[in-house]
C-alpha positions as CSV (number, residue, x, y, z in Angstrom):
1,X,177.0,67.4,137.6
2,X,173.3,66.9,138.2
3,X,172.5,66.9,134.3
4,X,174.6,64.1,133.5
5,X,172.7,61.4,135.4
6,X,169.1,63.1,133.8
7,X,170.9,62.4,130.5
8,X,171.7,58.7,131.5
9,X,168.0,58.4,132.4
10,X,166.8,60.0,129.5
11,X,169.0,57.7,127.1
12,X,168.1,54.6,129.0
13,X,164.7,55.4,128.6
14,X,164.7,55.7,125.1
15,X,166.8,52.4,124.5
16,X,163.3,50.7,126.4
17,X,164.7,50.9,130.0
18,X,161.9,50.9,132.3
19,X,162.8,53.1,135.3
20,X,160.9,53.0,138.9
21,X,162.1,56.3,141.0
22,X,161.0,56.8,144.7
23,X,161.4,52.6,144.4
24,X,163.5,51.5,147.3
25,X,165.6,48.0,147.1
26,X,164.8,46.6,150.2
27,X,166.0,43.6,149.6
28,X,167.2,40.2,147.5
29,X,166.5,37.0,146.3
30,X,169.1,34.7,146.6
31,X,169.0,31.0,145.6
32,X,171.4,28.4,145.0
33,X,172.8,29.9,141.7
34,X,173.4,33.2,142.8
35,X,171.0,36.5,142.0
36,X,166.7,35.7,141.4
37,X,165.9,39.1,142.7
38,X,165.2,42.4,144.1
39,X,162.4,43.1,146.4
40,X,161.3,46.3,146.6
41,X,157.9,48.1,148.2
42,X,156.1,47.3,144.7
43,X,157.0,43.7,144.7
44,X,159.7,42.0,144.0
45,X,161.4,42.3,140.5
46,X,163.1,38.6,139.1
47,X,166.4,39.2,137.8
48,X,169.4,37.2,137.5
49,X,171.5,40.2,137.6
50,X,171.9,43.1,139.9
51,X,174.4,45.8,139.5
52,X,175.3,47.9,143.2
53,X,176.1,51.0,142.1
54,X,174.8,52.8,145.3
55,X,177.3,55.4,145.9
56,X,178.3,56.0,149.8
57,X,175.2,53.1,150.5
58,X,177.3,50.5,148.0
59,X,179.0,48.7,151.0
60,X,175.6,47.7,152.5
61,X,174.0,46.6,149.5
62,X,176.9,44.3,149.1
63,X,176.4,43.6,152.5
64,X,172.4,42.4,151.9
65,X,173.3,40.7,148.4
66,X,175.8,38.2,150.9
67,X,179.0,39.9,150.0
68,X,181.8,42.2,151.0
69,X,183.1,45.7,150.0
70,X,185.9,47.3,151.3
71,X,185.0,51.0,150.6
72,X,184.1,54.2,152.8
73,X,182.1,57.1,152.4
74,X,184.2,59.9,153.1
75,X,183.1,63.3,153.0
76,X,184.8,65.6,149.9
77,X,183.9,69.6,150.2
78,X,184.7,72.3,147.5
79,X,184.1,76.3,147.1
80,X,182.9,78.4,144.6
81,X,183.4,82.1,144.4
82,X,181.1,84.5,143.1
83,X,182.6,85.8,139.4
84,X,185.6,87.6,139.7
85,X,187.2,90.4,137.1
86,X,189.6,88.3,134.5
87,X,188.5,84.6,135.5
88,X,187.4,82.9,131.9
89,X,186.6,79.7,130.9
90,X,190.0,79.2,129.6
91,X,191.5,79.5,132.7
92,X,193.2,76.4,133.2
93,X,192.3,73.7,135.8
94,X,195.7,74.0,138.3
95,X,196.4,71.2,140.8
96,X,198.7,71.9,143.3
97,X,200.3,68.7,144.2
98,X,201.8,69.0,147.5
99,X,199.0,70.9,149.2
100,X,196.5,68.2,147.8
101,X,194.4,71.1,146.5
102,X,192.7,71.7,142.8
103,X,191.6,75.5,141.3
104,X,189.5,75.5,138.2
105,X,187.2,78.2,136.3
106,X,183.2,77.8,137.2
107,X,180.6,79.9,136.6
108,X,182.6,83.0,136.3
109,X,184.4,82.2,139.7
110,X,187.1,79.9,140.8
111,X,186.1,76.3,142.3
112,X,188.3,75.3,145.0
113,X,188.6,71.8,146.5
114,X,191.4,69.4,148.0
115,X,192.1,66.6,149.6
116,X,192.6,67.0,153.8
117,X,194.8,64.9,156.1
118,X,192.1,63.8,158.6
119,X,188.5,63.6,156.5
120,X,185.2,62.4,158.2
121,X,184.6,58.8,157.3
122,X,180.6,57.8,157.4
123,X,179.1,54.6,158.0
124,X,175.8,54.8,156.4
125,X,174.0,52.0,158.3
126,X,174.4,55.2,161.0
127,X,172.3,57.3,159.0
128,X,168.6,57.7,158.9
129,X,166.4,56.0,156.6
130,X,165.9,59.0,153.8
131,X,169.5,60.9,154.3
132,X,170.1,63.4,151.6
133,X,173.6,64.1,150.8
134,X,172.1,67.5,151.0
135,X,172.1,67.3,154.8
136,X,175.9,66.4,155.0
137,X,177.7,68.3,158.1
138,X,180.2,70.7,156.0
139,X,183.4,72.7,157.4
140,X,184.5,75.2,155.0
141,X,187.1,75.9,157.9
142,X,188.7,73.4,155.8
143,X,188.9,74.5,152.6
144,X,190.3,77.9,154.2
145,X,193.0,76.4,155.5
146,X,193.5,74.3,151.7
147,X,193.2,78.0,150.8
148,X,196.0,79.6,152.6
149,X,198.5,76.5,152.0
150,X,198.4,77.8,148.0
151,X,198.4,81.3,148.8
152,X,201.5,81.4,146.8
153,X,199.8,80.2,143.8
154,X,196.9,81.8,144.4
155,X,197.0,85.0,146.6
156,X,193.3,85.8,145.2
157,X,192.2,83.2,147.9
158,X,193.3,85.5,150.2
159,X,191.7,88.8,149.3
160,X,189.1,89.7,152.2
161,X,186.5,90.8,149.1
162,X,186.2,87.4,148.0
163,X,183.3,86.3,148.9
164,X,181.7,82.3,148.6
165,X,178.9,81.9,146.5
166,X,178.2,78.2,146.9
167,X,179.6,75.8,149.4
168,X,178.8,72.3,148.6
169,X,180.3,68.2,150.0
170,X,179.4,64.7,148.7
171,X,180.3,61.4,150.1
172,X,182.3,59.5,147.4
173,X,183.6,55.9,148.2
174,X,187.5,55.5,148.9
175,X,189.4,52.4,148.0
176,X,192.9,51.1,150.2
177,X,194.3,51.9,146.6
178,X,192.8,54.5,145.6
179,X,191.4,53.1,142.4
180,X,187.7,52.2,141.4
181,X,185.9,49.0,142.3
182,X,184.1,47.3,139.2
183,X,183.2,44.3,138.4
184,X,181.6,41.1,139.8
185,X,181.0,40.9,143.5
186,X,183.2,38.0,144.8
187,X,181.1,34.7,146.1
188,X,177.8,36.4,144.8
189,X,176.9,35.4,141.1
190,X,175.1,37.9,139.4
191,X,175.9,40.6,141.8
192,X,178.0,43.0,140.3
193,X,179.8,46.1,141.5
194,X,180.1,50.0,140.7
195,X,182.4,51.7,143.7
196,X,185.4,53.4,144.6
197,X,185.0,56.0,142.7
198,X,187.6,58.0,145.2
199,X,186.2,61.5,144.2
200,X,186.6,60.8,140.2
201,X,183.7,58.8,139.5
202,X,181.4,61.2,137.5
203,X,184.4,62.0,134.8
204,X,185.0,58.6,133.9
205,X,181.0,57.0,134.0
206,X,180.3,57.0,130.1
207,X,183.6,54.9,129.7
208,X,183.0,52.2,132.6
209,X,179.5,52.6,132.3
210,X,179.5,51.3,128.7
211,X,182.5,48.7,129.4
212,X,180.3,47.1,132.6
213,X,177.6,46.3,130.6
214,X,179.7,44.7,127.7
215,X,181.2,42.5,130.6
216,X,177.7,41.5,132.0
217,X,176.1,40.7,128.7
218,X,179.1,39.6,126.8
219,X,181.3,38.0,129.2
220,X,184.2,40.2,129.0
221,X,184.9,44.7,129.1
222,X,185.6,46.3,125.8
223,X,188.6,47.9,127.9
224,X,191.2,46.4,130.0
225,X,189.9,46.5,133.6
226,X,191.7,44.3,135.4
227,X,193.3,46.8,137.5
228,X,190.5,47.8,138.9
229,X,188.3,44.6,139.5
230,X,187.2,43.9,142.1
231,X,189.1,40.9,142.1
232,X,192.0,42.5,143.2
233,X,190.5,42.0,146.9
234,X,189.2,38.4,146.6
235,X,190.4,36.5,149.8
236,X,191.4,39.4,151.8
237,X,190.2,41.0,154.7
238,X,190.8,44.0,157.2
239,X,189.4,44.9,160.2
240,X,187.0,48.1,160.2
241,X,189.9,49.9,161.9
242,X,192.7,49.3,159.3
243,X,190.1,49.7,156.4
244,X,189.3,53.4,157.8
245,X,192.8,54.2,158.1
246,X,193.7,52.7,154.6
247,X,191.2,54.5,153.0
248,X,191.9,57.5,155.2
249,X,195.5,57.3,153.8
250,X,194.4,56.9,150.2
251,X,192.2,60.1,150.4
252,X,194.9,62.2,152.1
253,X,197.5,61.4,149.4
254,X,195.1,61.5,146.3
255,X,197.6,63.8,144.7
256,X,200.7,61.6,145.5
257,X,203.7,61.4,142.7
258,X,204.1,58.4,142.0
259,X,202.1,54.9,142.5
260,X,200.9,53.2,145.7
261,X,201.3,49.3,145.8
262,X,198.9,46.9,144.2
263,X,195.9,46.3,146.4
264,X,196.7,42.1,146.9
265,X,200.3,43.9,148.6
266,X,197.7,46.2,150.3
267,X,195.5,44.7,152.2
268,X,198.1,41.3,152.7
């Protein structure tokens, strides 16, 4: 997963894209009409157009461009064995949709990861100026017990020679619906919105990617997104306590037959 974003840098680059790493927003210009800028330790940059695509920080850039975002970080873990005798690359990727738990080939090994009943939620005004996802609490308690509840399907995850040979979490951002965020952010013009990528965010970023930035130069997404805009939550609000559980809920029954109700029924 690391590569892709290199290769989106890369690209961007060669297109003319000027790119500042190690360049904190801390930050914006507001002004009558909406977006002027972004400050940022080097000065401030004038722009009539800022895209929040800040991952587990996206609610409080929202938050400082004068808007709202109803998303939490919430903490997603997965395994990876060390190679084991007969596991190819054309094993198939298995999801086991009552024990909210996904199998797949990787790196010679079998990735394990799922969904738990009771995830830790993050607020990340709570965390420390510099936080690395890196420095994430993880449990792999949990995906043991993800483990055992597919022992059927897989009795391999129970063999006492298995052994882990990486254990790793991130903090994707849930939605009440559990469906991404994009488009502009409501009240703010020229503040627009990547989020809610509720753990399936890195397969689907060429495609929005490229559909964003036909809506922000030419006024309207190559592809139907209106079921994901984020205009779905314009003029509603929840409490911090009902957003938590909402999203709580969403993550919990990722794998869930069937549909949930539209946000605007939601979050009514």
């Amino acid at each position: 997963p690391s590569e892709l974003p290199i290769g989106y840098c890369r690209a961007a680059e060669k297109l003319g894209t000027v790119l500042l790493p190690h360049t904190p927003a801390e930050g914006f210009e507001i002004g009558a009409h909406g977006v002027e800028g972004v400050r940022t330790r080097r000065g401030t940059i004038a722009t009539r157009v800022v895209v929040d695509a800040a991952g587990a920080w996206a609610r409080l850039i929202a938050l400082g461009l004068g808007g709202s975002l109803p998303v939490v970080p919430t903490r997603h873990q997965l395994l990876i064995t060390e190679p084991i005798a007969g596991v190819t690359p054309e094993f198939p990727i298995a999801r086991v949709i009552d024990a909210n738990v996904y199998v797949r080939h990787e790196r010679g090994g079998l990735m394990l990861g799922g969904y738990e009943p009771d995830p830790m939620q993050i607020d990340p005004a709570a965390l420390r100026p510099g936080f690395d996802v890196a420095e994430l609490p993880l449990d792999i308690e949990v995906l043991w017990r993800l483990a055992r509840s597919v022992s059927e399907q897989f009795p391999i995850f129970q063999d006492p020679a298995i052994r882990v040979a990486e254990h790793r979490g991130g903090l994707p951002t849930m939605t009440v619906d559990d469906r991404y965020l994009a488009g502009p952010l409501p009240g703010v013009a020229g503040a627009w919105v990547m989020s809610g990528c509720c753990v399936g965010g890195l397969s689907v970023s060429p495609a929005l990617g490229e559909a964003m930035a036909e809506w922000i130069l030419d006024g309207a997404p190559g592809l139907d997104l209106s079921e994901i805009s984020t205009a779905r939550f314009a003029g509603y609000q929840l409490d911090e306590t009902e957003l938590r559980e909402r999203c709580r809920h969403a993550y919990a029954t990722h794998y869930r037959a069937g549909g949930e109700a539209p946000a605007s029924d939601a979050v009514r």
